[in-house]
PyMOL commands that place a pseudoatom at each C-alpha (Angstrom):
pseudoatom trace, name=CA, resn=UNK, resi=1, chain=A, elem=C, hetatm=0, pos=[-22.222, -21.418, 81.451]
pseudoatom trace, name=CA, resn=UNK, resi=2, chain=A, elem=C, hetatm=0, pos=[-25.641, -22.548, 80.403]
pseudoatom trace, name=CA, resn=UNK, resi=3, chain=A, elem=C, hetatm=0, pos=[-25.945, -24.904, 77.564]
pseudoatom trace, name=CA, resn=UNK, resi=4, chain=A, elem=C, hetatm=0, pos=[-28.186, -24.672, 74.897]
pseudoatom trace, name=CA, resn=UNK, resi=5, chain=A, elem=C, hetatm=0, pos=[-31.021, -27.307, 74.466]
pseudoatom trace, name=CA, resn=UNK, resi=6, chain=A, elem=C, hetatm=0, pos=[-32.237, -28.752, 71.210]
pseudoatom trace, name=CA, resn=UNK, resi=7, chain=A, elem=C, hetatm=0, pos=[-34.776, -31.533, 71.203]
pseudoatom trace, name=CA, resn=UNK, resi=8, chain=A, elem=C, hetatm=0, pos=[-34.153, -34.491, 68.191]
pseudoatom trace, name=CA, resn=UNK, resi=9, chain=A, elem=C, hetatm=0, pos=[-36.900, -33.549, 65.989]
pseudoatom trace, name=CA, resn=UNK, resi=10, chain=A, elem=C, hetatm=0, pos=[-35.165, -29.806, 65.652]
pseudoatom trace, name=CA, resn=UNK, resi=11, chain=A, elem=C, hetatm=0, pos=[-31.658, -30.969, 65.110]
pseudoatom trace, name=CA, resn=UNK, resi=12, chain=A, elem=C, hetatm=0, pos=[-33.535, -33.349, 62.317]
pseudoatom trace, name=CA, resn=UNK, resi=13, chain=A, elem=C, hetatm=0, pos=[-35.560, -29.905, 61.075]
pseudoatom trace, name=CA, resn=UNK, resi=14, chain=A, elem=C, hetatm=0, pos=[-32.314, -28.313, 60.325]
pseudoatom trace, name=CA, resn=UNK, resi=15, chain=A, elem=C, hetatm=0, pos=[-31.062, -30.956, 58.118]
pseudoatom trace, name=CA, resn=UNK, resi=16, chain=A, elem=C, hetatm=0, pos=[-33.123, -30.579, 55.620]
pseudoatom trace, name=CA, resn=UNK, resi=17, chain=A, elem=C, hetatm=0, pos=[-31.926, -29.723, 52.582]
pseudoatom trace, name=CA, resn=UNK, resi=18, chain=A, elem=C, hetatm=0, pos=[-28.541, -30.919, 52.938]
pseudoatom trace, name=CA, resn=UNK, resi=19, chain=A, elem=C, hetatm=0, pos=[-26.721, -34.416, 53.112]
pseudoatom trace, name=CA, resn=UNK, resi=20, chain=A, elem=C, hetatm=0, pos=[-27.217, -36.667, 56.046]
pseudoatom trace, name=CA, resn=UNK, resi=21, chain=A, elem=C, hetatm=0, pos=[-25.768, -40.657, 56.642]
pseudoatom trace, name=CA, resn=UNK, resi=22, chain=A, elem=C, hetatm=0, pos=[-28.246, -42.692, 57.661]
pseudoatom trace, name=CA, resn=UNK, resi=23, chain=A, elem=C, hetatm=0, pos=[-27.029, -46.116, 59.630]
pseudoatom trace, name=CA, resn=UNK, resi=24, chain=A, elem=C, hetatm=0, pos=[-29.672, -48.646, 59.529]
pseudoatom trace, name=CA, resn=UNK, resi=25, chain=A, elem=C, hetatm=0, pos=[-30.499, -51.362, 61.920]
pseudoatom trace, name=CA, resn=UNK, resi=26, chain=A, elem=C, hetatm=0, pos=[-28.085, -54.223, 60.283]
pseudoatom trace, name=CA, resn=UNK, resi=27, chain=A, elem=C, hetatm=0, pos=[-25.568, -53.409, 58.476]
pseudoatom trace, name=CA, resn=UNK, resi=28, chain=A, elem=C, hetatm=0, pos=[-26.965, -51.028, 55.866]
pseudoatom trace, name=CA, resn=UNK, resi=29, chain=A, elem=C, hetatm=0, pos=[-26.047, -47.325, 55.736]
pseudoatom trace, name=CA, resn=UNK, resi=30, chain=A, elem=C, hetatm=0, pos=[-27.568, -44.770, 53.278]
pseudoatom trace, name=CA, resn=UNK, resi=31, chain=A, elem=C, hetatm=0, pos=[-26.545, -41.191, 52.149]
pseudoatom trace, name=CA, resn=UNK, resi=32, chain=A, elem=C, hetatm=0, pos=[-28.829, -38.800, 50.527]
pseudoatom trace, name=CA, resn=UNK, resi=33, chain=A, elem=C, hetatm=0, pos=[-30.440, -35.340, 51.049]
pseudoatom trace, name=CA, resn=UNK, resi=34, chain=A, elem=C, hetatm=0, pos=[-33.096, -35.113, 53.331]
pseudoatom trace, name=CA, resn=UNK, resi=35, chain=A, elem=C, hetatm=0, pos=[-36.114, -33.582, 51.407]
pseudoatom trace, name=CA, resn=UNK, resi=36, chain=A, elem=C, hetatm=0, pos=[-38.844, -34.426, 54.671]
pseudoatom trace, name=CA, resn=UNK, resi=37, chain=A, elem=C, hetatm=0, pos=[-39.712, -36.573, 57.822]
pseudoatom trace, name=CA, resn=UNK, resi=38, chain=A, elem=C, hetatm=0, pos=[-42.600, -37.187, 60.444]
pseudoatom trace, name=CA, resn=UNK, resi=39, chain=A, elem=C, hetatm=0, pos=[-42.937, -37.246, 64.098]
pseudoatom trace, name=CA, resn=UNK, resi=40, chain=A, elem=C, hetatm=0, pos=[-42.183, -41.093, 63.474]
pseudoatom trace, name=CA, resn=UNK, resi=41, chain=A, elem=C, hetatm=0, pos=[-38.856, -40.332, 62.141]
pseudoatom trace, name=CA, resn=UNK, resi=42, chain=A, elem=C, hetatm=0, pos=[-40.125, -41.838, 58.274]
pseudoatom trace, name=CA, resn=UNK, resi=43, chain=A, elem=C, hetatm=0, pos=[-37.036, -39.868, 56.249]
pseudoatom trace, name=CA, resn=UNK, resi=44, chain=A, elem=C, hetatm=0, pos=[-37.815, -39.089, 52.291]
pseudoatom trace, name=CA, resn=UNK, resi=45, chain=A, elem=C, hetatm=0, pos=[-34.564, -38.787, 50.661]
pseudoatom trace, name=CA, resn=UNK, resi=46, chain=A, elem=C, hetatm=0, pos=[-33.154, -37.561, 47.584]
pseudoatom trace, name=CA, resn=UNK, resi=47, chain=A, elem=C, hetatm=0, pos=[-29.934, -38.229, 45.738]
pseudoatom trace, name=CA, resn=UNK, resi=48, chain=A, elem=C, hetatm=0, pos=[-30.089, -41.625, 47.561]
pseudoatom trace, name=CA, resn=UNK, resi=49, chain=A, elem=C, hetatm=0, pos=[-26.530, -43.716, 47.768]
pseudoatom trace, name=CA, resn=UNK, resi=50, chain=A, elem=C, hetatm=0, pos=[-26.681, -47.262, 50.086]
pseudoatom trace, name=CA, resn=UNK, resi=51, chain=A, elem=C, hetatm=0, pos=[-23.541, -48.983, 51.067]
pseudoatom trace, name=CA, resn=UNK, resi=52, chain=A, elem=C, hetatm=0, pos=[-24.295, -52.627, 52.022]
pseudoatom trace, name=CA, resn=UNK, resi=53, chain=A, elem=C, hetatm=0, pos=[-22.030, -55.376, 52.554]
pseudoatom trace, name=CA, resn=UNK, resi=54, chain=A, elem=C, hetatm=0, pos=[-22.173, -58.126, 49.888]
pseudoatom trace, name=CA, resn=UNK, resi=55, chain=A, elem=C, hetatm=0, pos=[-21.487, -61.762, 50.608]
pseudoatom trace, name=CA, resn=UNK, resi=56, chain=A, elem=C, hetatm=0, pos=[-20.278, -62.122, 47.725]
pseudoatom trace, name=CA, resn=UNK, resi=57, chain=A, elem=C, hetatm=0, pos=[-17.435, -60.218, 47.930]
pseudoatom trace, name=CA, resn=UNK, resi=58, chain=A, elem=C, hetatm=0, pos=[-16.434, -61.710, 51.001]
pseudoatom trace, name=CA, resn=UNK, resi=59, chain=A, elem=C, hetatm=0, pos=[-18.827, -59.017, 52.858]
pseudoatom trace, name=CA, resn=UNK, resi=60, chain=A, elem=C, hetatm=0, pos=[-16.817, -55.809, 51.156]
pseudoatom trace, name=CA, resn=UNK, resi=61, chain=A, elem=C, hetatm=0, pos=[-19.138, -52.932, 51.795]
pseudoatom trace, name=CA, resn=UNK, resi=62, chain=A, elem=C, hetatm=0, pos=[-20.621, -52.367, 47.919]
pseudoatom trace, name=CA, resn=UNK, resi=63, chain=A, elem=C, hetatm=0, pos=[-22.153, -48.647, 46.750]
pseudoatom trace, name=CA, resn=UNK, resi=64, chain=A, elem=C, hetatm=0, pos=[-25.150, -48.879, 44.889]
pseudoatom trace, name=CA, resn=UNK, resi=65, chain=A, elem=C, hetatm=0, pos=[-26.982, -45.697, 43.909]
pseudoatom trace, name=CA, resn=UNK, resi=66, chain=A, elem=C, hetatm=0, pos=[-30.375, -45.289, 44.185]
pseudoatom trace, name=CA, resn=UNK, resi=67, chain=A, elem=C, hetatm=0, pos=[-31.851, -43.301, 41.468]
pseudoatom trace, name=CA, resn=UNK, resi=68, chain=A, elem=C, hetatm=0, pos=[-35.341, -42.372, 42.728]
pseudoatom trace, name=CA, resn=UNK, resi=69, chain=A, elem=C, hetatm=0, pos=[-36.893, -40.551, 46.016]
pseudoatom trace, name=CA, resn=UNK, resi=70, chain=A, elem=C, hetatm=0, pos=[-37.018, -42.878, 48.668]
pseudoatom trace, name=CA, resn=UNK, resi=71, chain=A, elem=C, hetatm=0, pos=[-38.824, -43.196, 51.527]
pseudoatom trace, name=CA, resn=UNK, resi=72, chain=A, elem=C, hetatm=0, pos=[-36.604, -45.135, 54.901]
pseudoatom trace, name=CA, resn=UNK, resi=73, chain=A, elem=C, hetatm=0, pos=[-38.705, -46.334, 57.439]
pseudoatom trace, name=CA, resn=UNK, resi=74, chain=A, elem=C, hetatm=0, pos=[-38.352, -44.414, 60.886]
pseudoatom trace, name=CA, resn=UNK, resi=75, chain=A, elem=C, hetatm=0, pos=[-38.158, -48.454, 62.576]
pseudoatom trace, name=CA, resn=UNK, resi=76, chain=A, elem=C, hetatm=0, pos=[-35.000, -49.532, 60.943]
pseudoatom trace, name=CA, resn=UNK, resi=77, chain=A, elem=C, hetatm=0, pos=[-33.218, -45.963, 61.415]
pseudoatom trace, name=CA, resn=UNK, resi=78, chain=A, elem=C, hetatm=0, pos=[-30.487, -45.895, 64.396]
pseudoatom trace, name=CA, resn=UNK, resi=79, chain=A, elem=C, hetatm=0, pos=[-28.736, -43.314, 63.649]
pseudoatom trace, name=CA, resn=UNK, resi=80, chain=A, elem=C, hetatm=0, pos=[-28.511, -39.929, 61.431]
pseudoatom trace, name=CA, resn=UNK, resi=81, chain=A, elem=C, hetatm=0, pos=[-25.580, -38.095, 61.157]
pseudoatom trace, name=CA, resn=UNK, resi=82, chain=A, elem=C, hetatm=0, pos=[-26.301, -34.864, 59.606]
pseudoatom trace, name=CA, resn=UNK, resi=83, chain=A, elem=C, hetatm=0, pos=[-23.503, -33.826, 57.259]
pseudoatom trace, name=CA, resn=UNK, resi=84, chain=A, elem=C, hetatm=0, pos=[-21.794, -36.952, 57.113]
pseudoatom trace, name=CA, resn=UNK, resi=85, chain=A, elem=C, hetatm=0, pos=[-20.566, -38.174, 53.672]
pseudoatom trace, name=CA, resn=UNK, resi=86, chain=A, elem=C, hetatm=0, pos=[-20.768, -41.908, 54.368]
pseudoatom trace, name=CA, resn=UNK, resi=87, chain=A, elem=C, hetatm=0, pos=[-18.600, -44.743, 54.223]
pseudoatom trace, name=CA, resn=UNK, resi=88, chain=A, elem=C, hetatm=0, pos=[-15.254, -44.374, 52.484]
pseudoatom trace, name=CA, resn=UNK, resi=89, chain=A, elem=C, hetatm=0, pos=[-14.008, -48.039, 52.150]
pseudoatom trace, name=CA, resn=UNK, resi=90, chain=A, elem=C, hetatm=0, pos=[-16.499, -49.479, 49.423]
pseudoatom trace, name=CA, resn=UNK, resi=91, chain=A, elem=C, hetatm=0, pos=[-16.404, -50.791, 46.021]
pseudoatom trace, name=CA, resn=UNK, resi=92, chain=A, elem=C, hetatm=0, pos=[-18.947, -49.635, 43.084]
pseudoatom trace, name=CA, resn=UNK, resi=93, chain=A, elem=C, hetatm=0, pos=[-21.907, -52.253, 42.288]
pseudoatom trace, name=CA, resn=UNK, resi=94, chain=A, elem=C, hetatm=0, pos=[-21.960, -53.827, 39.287]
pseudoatom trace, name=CA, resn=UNK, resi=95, chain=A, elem=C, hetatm=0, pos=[-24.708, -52.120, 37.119]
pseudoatom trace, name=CA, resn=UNK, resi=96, chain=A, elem=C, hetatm=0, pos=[-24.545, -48.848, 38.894]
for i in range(1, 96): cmd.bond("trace and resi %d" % i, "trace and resi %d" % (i + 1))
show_as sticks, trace
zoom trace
């Protein structure tokens, strides 16, 4: 039985368009639809939500959505998950 290669970059191609979860370098992970990206792996995203712990609620992961295209630099991405839905043990930031 002869599996079937993909290289990244495709597996990236055909996530576009739908939701992906982004985990940053850190402690910062992102959700949003991925609109576009380059060979550097520079992701433009709409429908943006991050999920970053807040020392001031004794690190608690804390939702804050992001309510403008963004544009994540390929250098602090370590690893997409395309589908995923993100963290589920957060609470809402204040102002959001």
């Amino acid at each position: 039985m002869s599996a079937t290669r993909i290289l990244p970059l495709e597996l990236i191609d055909k996530a576009i368009g739908s939701q992906i979860w982004i985990l940053m370098r850190g402690h910062i992970e992102i959700v949003g639809t991925l609109r576009g990206f380059d060979d550097y792996v520079n992701l433009v995203l709409d429908d943006a939500v991050e999920y970053a712990p807040d020392p001031r609620r004794g690190g608690r992961t804390v939702r804050t959505e992001l309510k403008s295209e963004i544009l994540l630099n390929g250098n602090h991405v370590a690893v997409l998950v395309p589908g995923g839905s993100g963290p589920t043990d957060y609470v809402d930031a204040v102002g959001s």
